[in-house]
N, C-alpha and C positions, 0 to 999 in steps of 0.2 A: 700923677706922681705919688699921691697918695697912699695909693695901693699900692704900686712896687717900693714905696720905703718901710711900708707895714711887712709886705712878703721876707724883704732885706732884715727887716729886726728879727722878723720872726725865725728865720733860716739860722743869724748868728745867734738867736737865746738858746734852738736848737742844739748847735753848734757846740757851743758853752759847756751845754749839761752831758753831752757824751761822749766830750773828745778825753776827760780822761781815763775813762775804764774801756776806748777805744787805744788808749795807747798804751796802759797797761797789756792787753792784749797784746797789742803786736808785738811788744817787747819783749813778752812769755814765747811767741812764736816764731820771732829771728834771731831773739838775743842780741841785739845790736842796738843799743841808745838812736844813732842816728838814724840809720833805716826803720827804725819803728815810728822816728816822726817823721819821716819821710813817707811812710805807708799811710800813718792818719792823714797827712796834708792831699795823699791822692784821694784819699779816700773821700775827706770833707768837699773837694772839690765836685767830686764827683754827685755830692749831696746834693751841692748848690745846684750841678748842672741837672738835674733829675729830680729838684725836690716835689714835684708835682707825684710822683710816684711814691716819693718816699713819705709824704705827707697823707697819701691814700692808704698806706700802708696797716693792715690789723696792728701789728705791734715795730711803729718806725723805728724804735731801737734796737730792735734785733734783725733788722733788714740792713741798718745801716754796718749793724757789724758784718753780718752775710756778703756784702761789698767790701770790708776789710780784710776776711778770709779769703775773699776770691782775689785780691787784689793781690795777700801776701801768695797767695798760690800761683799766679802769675809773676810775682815776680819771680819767686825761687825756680818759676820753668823757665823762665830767660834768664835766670844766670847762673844754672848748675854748675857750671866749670870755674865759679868767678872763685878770687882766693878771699881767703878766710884768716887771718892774723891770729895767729892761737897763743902767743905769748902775753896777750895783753887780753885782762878779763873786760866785760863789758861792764860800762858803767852803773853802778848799784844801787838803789835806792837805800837811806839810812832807816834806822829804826828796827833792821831783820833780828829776832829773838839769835837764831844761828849762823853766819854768814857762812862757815864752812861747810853746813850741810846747803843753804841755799845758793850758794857757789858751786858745790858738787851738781845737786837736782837740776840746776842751770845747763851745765856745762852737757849733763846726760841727753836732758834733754834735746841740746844743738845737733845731738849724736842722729836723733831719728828724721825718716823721710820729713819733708814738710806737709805731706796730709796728715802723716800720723800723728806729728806736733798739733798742728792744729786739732786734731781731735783729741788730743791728751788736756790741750788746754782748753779747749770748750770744755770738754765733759767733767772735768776735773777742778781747777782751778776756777773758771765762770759758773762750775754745777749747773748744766746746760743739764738735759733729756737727750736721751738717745734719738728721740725725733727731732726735739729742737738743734742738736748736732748737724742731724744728717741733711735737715731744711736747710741749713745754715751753708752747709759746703755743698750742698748740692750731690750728697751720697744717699744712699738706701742706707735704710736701720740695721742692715747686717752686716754691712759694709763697715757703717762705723763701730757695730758689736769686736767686728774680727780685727780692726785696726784699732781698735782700746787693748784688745788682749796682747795684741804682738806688740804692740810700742809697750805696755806694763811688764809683759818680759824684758823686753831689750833695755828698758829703765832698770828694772828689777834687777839684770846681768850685770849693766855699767855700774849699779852702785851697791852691789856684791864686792867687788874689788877695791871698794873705798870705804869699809867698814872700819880700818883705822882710823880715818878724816870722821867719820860720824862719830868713834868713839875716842877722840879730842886726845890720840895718844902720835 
């Protein structure tokens, strides 16, 4: 009993240390308060069930997020058609220098496929490597080179049109 209540501590200190730049993440990548805790709790689950692997693991915090990408990428392929409530913004964290720009970047954001999302916010906002990227979702390095470009345009377009919202007029 020993052992599995040492394995059980060890799992939840685990736990602890990187469910929240795990939820940060998913938040960056659904935009959705509740679905983004809902992506860590599958995700954490998923740690417990597997932590022998994930504990094997060269670097276990970036494996364990590589199961939160694939998790949010499965979700968004089972529910492309689901609806999306566009009147009411997602709930915000306080403290942002600009809300209006970090409201817009957001919103732009929701605009792209969900691989490109997630490689805008791997690469960009976590400052991930093109390979640590592409490890992580399970892409080749070119893959994610050409899916940074197209989603930075398609960013770059959506918030060409919001130039008055940036410039607070």
């Amino acid at each position: 009993m020993r052992r599995a209540a040492r394995r059980t501590e060890e799992i939840e200190e685990f736990m602890r240390t990187v469910s929240p730049a795990l939820f940060r993440s998913a938040l960056l990548v659904c935009g959705d308060h509740h679905l983004a805790e809902d992506l860590v709790q599958t995700t954490l689950g998923k740690v417990f069930v597997s932590w022998g692997r994930v504990r094997r693991a060269d670097h276990p915090t970036a494996y364990v997020r590589a199961m939160l990408m694939r998790t949010y990428l499965s979700h968004a392929r089972l529910h492309r058609a689901s609806e999306r409530p566009t009147d009411e913004l997602p709930e915000q964290a306080t403290g942002a220098h600009d809300p209006a720009l970090r409201l817009t970047l957001v919103h732009a954001l929701a605009q792209l496929p969900p691989r490109d999302r997630a490689v805008v916010v791997l690469r960009y906002w976590e400052d991930r490597s093109v390979a640590q990227t592409a490890a992580e979702l399970g892409l080749s390095q070119g893959n994610v080179r050409i899916r940074s470009m197209r989603a930075l345009k398609s960013l770059r377009g959506a918030l060409a049109g919001e130039q008055d919202i940036l410039a607070g007029k």
